[in-house]
C-alpha positions, 0 to 999 in steps of 0.5 A: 500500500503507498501512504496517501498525501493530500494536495493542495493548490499552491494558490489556496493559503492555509487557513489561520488558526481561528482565534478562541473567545471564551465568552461563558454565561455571566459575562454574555447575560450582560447581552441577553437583552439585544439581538445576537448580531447587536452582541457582537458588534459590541464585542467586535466578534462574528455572530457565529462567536456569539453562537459556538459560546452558547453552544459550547456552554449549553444554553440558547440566546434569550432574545427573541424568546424573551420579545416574543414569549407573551406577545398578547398577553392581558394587560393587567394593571388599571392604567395598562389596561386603560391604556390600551382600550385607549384608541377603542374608548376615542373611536366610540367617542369620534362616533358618538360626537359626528353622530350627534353634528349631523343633522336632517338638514346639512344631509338627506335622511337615508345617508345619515341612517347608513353612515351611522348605522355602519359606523355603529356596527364597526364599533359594535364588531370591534367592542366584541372582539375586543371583549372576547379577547379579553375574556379568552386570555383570563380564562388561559390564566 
């Protein structure tokens, strides 16, 4: 049997040593609350730096999980709650205040009934969504 020897091209360069970041958990949890690419610039490494550490140390970059973990999940305090009825709460009073400017006499009746009646009914659809909303997330807590 001959030995085997491997050729390569004279042109190829042999590939440098790759330099070793050994970034354990605690120094990288100062990170956790940015993106993985946001890291490492900060740390002037690659992404895949970031990732062969996690790995090697047996553990998941927190990030999106930690964005996208409870994305509609009840509001629960009285000022966050009213908060976010707040867009709800001014389209009913929008509907309410144009319901009572207009009149017989600036319009014909029919197009008054039909604007109102269209208006009323959007806002109806979206109070009951909204509630059903809410009450389908009280009953998953």
């Amino acid at each position: 049997m001959k030995p085997v020897t491997i050729c390569r091209p004279k042109s190829k360069k042999l590939r440098k040593s790759r330099r070793v970041y050994d970034f354990d958990y605690k120094f990288l949890s100062q990170y956790f609350h940015m993106p993985q690419k946001q890291a490492a610039a900060l740390l002037d490494v690659a992404v895949i730096t970031i990732k062969r550490n996690c790995k090697h140390y047996g553990f998941k970059w927190p990030y999106r999980a930690n964005k996208y973990k409870y994305p509609s999940r009840p509001v629960l305090s009285d000022k966050g709650r009213a908060f976010h009825e707040l867009p709800l709460n001014c389209m009913k009073e929008q509907i309410d205040a144009e319901m009572h400017q207009t009149s017989e006499c600036d319009t014909d009746t029919e197009s008054v009934d039909e604007g109102g009646q269209e208006k009323e009914n959007y806002c109806n659809i979206l109070c009951r969504l909204r509630a059903s909303s809410t009450s389908e997330m009280s009953m998953v807590d």
